[in-house]
N, C-alpha and C positions, 0 to 999 in steps of 0.2 A: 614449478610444482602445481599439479591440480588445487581444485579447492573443493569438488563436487567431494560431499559427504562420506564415498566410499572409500576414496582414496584417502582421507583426511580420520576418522576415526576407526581406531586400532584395537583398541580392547573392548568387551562385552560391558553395557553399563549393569548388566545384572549382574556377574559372577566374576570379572573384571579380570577375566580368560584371555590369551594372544590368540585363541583361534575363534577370533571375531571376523569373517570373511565373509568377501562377497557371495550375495546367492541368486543369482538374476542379475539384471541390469539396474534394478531399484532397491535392492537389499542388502542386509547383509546377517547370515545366521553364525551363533555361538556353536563349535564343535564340542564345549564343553558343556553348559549347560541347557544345547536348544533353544535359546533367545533368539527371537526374529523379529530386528529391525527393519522397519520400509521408509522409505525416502518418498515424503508423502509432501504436497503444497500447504502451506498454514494460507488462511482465509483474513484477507485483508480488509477493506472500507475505503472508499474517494467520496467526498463530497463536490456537488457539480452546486454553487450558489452562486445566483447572478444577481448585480443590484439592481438598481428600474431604469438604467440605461440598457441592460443586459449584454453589460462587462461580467466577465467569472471572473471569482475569486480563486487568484493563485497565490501559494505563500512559501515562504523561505525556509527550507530546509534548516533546523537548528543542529543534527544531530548526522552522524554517517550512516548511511553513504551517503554520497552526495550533497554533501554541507558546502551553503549557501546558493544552493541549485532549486530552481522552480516545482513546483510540488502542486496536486489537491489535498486542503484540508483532510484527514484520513490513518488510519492506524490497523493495526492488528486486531483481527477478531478475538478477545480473550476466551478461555476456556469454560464451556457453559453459556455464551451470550450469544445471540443469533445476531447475524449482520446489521438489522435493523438497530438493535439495541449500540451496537460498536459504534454505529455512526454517531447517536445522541448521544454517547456520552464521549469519543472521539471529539466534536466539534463543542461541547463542554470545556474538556480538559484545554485543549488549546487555543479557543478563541471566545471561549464564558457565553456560545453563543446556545439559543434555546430553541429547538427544532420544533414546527410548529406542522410540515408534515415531510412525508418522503416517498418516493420511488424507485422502484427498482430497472436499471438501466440496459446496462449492460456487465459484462466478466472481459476480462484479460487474463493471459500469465505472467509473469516477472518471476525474473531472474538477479539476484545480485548476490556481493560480497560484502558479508558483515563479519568483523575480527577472522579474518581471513578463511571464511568457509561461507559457501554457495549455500543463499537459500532460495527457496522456491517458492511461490506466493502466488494464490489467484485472488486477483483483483478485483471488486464488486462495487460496479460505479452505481451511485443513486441519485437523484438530482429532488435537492434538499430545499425546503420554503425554513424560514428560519422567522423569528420573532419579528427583530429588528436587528440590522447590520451597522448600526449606530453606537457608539463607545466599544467596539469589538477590540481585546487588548492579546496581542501574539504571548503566549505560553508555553509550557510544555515545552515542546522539541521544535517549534516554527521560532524562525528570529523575526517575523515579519509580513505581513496578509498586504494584497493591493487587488483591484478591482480590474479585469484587462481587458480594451476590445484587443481583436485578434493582430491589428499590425503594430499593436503597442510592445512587444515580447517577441524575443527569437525560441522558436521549438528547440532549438540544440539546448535552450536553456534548463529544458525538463528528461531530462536522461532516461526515466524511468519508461521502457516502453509502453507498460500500459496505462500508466498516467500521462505520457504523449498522446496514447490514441485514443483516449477519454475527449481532450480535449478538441483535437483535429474532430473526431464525431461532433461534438456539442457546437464549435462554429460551422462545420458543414449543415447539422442541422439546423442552425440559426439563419443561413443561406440563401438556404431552401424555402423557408419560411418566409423570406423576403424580396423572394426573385417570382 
């Protein structure tokens, strides 16, 4: 059975009508009451933090998909906060840590399966200076943070395409830097 949203939601969430149907390739419109759903990406957060060996910080998924899989620091943009703000309170929630500046990097898209329906996400890597990375305690949805040079970790270990290619970017930049 698919999971992509159109095939997976059936009735109208406005008028809670069965002629909730596809209308395009991203939609899906109410024959009863005109509700027009779009199948749009929710706006995610990575943080990119290195220690003063400049190892990044990857940490252990607490939460599905992909529990106990390698991850960036990083969360969903909530409703009303701009990217910037997700990230400081993001690396807050889960590592108490205190963001002291930030940049904007790079985007991805992502794909996955959360309680059996596809969702869609574009990804917005920053690469974060933080207070101190000294008593940092895993919270929230991470079981676990560690500092990695690049042949410390296998990539199969980070599932998330564009949290893989966050990080292949940041040690090819690191590389570069050093060649």
């Amino acid at each position: 059975m698919s999971t992509h949203p159109l095939r997976i939601l059936k009735y109208c969430p406005k008028c809670g009508s069965e002629k909730f149907v596809p209308s395009g390739e991203r939609s899906l419109k109410c024959g009863t009451c005109g509700f027009h759903y779009f199948v749009n990406s929710a706006a995610a957060v990575a943080a990119l933090i290195t220690d003063e060996d400049g190892k990044l910080m990857l940490v252990t998924r607490g939460v599905e998909p992909d529990y106990g899989k390698l991850d960036l620091p990083g969360g969903f943009v909530d409703p009303m906060e701009t990217a910037e703000e997700a990230v400081i309170r993001e690396l807050s929630e889960e590592l108490g840590l205190t963001v002291t500046s930030l940049e904007y990097l790079f985007s991805a898209p992502n794909e996955y399966i959360f309680s059996e329906f596809k969702v869609f996400t574009l990804d917005l890597a920053f690469w974060v200076s933080v207070d101190s990375v000294e008593n940092l305690k895993a919270m929230d949805d991470i079981l676990a943070y560690r500092f990695y040079a690049e042949n410390e970790f296998d990539y199969a270990e980070i599932p998330a395409p564009s949290i893989n290619s966050f990080v292949k970017r940041y040690f090819e930049r690191e590389r570069q830097k050093n060649s």
